[in-house]
C-alpha atoms as one frame of an Amber mdcrd trajectory, in Angstrom:
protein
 -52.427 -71.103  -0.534 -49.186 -69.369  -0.560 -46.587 -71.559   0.718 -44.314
 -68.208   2.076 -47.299 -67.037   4.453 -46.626 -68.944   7.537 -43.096 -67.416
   7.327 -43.811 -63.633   7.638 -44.928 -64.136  11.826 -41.805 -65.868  11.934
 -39.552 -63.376  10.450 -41.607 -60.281  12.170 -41.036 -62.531  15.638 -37.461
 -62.211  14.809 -36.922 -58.576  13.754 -39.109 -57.831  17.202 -36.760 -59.846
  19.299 -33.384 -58.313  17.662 -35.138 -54.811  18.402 -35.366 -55.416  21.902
 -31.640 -56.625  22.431 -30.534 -53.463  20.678 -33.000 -51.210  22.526 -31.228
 -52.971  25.800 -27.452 -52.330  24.836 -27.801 -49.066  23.515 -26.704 -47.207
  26.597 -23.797 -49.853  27.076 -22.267 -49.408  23.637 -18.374 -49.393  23.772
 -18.132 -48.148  19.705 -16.038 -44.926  20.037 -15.797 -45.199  24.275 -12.569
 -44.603  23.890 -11.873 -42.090  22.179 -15.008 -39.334  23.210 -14.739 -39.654
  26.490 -13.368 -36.334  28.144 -13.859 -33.255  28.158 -12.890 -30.415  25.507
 -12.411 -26.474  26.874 -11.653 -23.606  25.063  -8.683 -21.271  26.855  -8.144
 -17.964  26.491  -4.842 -16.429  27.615  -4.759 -12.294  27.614  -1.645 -11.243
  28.626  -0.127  -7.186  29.698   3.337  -7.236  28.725   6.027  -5.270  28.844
   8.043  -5.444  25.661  11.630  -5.008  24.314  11.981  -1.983  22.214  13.848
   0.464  20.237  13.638   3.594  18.243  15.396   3.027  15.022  16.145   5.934
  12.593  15.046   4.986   8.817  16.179   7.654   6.605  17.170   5.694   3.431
  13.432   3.749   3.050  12.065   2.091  -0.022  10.088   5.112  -1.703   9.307
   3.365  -5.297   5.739   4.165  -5.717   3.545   5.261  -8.188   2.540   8.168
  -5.549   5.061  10.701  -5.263   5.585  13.845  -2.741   6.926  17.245  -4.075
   7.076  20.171  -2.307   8.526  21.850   0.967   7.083  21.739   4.786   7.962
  23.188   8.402   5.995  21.779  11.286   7.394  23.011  14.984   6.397  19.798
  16.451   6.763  17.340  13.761  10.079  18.983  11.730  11.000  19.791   8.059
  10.700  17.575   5.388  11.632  18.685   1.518  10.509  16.364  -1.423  10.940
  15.608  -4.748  11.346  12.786  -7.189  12.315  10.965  -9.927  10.857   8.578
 -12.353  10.797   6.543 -16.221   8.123   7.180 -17.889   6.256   4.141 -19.995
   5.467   4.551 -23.175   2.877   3.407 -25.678   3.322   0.550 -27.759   1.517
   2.350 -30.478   0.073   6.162 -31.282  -3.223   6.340 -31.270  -3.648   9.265
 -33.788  -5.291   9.100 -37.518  -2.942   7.801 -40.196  -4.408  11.297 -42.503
  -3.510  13.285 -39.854   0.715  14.479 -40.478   3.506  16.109 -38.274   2.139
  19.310 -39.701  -0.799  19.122 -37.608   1.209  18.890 -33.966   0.793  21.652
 -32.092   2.532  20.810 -28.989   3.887  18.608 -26.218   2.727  18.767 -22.693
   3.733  17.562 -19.129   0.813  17.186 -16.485   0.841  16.477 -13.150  -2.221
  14.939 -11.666  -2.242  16.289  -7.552  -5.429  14.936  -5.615  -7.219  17.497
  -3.927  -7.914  15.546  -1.288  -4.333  14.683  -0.828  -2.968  17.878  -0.579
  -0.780  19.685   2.740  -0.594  22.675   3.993  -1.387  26.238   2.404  -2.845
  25.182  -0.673  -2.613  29.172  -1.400   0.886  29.376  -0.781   2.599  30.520
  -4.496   4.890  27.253  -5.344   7.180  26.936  -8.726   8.036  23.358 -10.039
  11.498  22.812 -12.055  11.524  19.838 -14.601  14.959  18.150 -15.872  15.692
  15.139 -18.270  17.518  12.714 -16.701  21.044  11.664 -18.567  21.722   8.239
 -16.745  19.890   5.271 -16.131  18.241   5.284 -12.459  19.704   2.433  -9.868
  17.155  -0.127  -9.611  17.806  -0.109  -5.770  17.267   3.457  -5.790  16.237
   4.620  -1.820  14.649   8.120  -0.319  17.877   9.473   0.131  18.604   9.161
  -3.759  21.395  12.502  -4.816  20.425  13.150  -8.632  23.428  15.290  -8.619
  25.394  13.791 -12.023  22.377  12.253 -13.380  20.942  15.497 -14.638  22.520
  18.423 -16.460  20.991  21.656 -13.703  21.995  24.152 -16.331  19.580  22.366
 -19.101  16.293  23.239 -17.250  13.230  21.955 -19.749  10.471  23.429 -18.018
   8.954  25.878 -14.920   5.796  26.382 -13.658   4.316  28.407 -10.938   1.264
  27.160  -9.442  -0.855  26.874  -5.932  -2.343  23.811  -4.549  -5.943  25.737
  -4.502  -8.822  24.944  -6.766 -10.200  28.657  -5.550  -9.573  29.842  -8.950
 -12.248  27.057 -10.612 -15.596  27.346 -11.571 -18.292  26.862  -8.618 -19.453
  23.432 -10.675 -16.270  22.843 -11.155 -14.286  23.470  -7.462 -17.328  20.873
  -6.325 -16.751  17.891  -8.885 -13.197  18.251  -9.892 -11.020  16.039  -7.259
  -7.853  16.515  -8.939  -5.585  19.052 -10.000  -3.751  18.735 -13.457  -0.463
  21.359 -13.406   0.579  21.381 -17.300   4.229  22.185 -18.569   4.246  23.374
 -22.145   7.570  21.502 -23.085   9.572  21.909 -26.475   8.185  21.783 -29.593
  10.655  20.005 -31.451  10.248  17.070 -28.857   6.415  16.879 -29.805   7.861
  16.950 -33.833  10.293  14.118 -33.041   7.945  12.087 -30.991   5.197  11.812
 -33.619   7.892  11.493 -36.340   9.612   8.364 -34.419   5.864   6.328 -33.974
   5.134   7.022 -37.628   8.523   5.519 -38.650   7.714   2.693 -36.354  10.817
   3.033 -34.349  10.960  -0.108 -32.305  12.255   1.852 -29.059   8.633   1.583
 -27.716   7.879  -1.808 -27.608  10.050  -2.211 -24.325  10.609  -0.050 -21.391
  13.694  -0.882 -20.842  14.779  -0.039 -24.710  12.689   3.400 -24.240  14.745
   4.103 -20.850  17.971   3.887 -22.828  17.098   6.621 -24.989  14.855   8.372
 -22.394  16.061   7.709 -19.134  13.558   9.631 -16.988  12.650  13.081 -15.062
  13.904  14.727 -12.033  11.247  17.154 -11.100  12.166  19.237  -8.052  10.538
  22.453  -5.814  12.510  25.167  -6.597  10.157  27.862  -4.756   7.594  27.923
  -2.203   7.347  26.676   1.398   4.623  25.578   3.429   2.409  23.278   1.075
   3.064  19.397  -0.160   1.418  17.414  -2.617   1.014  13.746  -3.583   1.418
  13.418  -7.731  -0.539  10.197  -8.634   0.298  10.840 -11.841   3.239  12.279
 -14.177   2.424  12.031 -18.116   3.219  13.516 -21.223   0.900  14.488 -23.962
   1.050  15.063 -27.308  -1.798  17.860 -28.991  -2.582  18.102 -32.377  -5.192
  19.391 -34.468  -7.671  18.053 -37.668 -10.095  19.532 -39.642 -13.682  18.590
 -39.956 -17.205  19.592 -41.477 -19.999  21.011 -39.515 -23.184  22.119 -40.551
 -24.678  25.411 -39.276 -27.538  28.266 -39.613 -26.131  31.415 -40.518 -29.058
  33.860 -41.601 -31.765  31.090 -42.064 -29.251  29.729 -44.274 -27.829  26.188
 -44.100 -24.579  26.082 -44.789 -21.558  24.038 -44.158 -18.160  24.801 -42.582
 -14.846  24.047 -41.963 -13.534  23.726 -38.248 -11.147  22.837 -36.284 -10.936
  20.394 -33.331  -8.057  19.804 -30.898  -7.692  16.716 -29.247  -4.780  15.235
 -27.409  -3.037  11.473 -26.408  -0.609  10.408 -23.860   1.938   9.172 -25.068
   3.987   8.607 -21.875   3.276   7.840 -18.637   5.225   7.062 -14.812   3.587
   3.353 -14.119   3.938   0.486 -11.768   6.230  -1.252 -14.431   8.865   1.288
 -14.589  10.971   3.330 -11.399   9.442   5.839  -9.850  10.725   7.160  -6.831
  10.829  10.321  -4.154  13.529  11.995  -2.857  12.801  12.699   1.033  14.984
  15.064   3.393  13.124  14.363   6.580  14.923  16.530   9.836  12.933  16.249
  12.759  11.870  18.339  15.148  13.870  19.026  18.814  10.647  18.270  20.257
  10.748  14.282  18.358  14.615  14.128  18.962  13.836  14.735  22.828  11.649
  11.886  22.885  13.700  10.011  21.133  16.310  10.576  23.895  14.079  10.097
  26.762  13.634   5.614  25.418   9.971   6.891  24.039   8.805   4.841  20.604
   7.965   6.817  17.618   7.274   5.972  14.438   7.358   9.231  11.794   6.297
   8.884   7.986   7.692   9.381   5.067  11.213   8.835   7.035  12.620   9.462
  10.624  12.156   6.501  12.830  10.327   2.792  12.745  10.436   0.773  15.855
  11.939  -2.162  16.424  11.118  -4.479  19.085  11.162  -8.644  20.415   7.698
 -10.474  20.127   7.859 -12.105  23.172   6.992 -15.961  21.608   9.001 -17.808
  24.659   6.817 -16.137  26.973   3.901 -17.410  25.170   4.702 -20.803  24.816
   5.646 -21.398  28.395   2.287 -20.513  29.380   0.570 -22.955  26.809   3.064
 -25.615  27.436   2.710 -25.864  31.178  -1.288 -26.389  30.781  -2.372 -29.753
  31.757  -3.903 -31.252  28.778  -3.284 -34.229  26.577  -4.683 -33.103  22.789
  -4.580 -29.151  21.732  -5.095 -27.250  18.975  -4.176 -23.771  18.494  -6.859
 -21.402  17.284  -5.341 -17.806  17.044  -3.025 -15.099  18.272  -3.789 -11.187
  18.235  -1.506  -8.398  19.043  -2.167  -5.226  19.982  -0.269  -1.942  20.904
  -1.392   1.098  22.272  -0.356   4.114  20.393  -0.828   7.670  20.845  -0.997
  11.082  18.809   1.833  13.588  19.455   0.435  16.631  20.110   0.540  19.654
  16.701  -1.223  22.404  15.694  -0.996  21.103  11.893  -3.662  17.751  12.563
  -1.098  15.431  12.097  -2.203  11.652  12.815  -0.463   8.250  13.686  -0.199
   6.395  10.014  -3.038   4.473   9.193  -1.423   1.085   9.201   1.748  -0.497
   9.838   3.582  -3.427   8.714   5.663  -5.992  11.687   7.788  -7.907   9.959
  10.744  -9.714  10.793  13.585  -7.402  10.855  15.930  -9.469   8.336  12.771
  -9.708   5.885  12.849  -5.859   5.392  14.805  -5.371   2.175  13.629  -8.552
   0.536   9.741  -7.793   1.202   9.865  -4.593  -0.648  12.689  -5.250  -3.280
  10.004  -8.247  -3.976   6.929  -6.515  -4.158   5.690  -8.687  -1.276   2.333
  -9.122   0.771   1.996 -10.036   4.493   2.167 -13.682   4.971   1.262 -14.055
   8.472   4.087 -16.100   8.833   7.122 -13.435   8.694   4.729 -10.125   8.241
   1.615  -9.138   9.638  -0.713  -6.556   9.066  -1.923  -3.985  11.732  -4.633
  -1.362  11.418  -4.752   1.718  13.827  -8.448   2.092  15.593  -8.695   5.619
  16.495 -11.715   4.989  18.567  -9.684   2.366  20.771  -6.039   3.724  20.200
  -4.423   0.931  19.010  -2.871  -1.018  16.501  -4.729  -4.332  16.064  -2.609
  -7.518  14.344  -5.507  -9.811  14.319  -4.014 -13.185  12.428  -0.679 -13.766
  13.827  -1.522 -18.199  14.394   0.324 -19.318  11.728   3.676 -17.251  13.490
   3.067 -19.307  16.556   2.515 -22.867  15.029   5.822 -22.650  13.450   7.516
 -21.318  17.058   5.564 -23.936  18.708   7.648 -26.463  15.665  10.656 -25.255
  16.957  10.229 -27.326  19.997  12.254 -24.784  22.243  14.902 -23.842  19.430
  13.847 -20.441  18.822  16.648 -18.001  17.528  17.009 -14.001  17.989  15.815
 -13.701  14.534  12.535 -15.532  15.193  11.430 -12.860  17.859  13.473  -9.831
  16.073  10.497  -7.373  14.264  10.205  -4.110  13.161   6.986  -2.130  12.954
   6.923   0.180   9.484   4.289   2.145   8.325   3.057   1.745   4.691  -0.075
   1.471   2.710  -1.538  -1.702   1.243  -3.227  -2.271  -1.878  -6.814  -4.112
  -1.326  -9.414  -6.120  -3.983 -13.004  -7.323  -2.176 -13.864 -10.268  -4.211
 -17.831 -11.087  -3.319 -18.956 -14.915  -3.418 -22.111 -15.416  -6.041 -22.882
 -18.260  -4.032 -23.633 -16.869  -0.584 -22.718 -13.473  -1.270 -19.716 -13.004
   0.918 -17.328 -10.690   0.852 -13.341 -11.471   1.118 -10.931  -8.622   1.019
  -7.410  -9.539  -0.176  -4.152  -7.603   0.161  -2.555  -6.946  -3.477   0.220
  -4.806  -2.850   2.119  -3.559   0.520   4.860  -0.523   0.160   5.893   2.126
   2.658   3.247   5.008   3.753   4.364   8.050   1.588   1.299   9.912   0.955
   1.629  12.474   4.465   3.527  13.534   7.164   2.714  11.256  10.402   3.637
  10.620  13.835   2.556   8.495  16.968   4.243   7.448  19.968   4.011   3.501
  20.307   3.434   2.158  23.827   4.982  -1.124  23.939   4.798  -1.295  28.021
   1.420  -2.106  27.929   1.035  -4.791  24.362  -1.834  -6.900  24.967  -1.695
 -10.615  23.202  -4.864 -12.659  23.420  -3.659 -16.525  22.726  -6.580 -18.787
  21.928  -6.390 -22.637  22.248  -8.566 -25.879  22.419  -7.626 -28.514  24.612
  -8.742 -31.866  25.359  -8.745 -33.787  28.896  -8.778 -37.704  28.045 -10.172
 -39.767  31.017
């Protein structure tokens, strides 16, 4: 007989009893009492307000891009604006041409400009004529839209014209439908193609930096010299060297095989305007008596590629009173969105309020671009116009607020002072293999250059939606 047996009714007695005492104390338990017991809401403040604003005139704005305008427009409604620009040129660390092939075999050195169709203003058949000059100084590395090339190019020592229009009429039907860009070639000097190849074969070490090659090339000014009407945006300025090379082909010729000798071009860039060098337009935006008027009158525009930004005070006080006086004793804050009504300005030429705009605090403005910067939603905040609703939408602004809500009261002018710019940002969608989904990040930020725009900002009627959870304790 197993001497454990009479045990196990004891020990199941037990377990029973214990079960019962719990079962009897569980509504009565006191673990955590303290601290759930409340309640938790979710507020919602959306608030009409009338805000602080300005019309500020930005002539002189940050146009270093890798997009630049050339050409010459007259809107009634909207104004003039005249462009042109200037820009280094990166070059190759090596050339990638045959060692067989010699300097005999260079035919030429080219110049083309790649223009977007898509991209592309005003009479695209309007006859326009492009002038092309070799820069003699170094470019400021704070150059501005309202650059003067005058003394950093010799206008007498013209190194190539063109005539062209902005129409692809003149293609192929196959052609006109699949070609999206337009590629307006210079033929420029000969002996530059001779000394080009002659320098890479000698292994001239002026290539292996930019900033050595910009000493000995400083750049292009390329500038409209004729036409009206019609603008383009050149995503693309490079130079090309052609040369030519024998090979062996064999062909039919009478029911004859036979082999011959021919000839194939083929071509490399050589140089190139790129991110890592300066590249720049030169903008003469006057606007229109129509855009002065309201001006005048206290209305907020915004143009593009210059004119006016606004300038106005985010009313963060105001915001914080109303979260501060709510009776609650634990809160967190769970976002802030901003919105402004904007409006087109009425044209015959389909001009459009710019696609997105940049807030940022107003002493942030030349250090954000000069730095190559990216909203923060801290300092800068990006807004997207919704031409459905009419708006501009700031959607993440909760990290601004935290920080105000920091300041415990101490907010300065600066805090509050912002300035709404258009520009264009620079986007990469990263997709999760996990749980496939997709985040879009920002990669690069810099002022709207591609078109003319305009839109009249109503900052009478901004709409803020604060969001916050708060606890009661009891």
């Amino acid at each position: 007989m197993n001497p454990l047996r009479p045990a196990v009714p004891v020990i199941a007695a037990s377990l029973l009893a214990a079960g019962l005492f719990c079962s009897c104390e569980d509504e009565v338990s006191p673990i955590g009492g303290s601290i759930a017991s409340g309640e938790v809401a979710i507020s919602v403040d959306s608030l009409i307000l009338k805000i602080n604003a300005e019309t500020v005139v930005a002539n002189n704005v940050d146009a270093r891009s890798t997009t630049n305008l050339i050409g010459n427009l007259n809107i009634p409604e909207y104004g003039s604006l005249s462009a042109a620009y200037v820009t280094q040129l990166l070059s190759a660390s090596a050339m990638a041409i045959p060692d067989s092939i010699g300097v005999d075999r260079v035919d030429s050195l080219k110049m083309a400009l790649q223009m977007p169709r898509s991209m592309t203003i005003g009479d695209t058949l309007a006859p326009q004529q492009l002038k092309i000059y070799r820069l003699n100084r170094q470019l400021p590395s704070d150059i501005l839209s309202n650059f003067n090339p005058a003394g950093f190019y010799d206008p007498a020592d013209v190194v190539a014209t063109r005539n062209y229009t902005l129409s692809a009429i003149a293609l192929g039907d196959t052609a006109f439908r699949t070609q999206t860009v337009l590629n307006i070639n210079f033929p420029l000097p000969k002996n530059w193609a001779v000394d080009v190849f002659n320098a890479y074969r000698n292994g001239s070490d002026v290539f292996e930096w930019p900033q050595e090659f910009n000493k000995v090339f400083p750049g292009l000014y390329i500038e409209q010299s004729f036409g009206r009407g019609a603008m383009a945006n050149v995503q693309a300025t490079q130079l090309l060297l052609y040369y030519h090379y024998f090979t062996s082909k064999n062909v039919v010729e009478n029911d004859v095989a036979v082999t011959k000798r021919i000839t194939v071009r083929d071509s490399v860039c050589l140089f190139a305007s790129s991110p890592e060098v300066i590249s720049s337009s030169i903008i003469d935006y006057k606007p229109s008596d129509e855009i002065r008027k309201l001006v005048a009158e206290g209305k907020k525009i915004i143009t593009t590629p210059s004119g006016y930004r606004v300038r106005l005070t985010f009313p963060a006080d105001e915001i914080l009173k109303k979260y501060l006086a709510s009776d609650h004793d634990l809160s967190v804050v769970n976002n802030l969105t901003f919105t402004l009504p904007a409006t087109s300005i009425p044209n015959s030429h389909g001009i459009v309020p710019p696609p997105e705009l940049l807030m940022i605090k107003t002493s942030e403005i030349d250090d954000f671009f000069a730095n190559g910067k990216v909203p923060d939603n801290k300092t800068s905040f990006r807004g997207t116009y919704s031409s459905t609703k009419g708006r501009y939408e700031f959607t993440s602004m909760r990290d601004y607020i935290v920080s105000m809500l920091d300041k415990q009261g101490k907010i300065e002018p600066a805090d509050v002072d912002f300035t709404l710019i258009p520009v264009k940002y620079t986007t990469e969608t990263v997709s999760s293999s996990y749980d496939g989904s997709v985040t879009i990040y920002v990669t690069g930020c810099a002022p709207y250059l591609s078109a003319p725009c305009m839109t009249l900002i109503d900052t009478d009627r901004a709409s803020i939606v604060f969001t916050f959870t708060s606890q009661y304790i009891k």
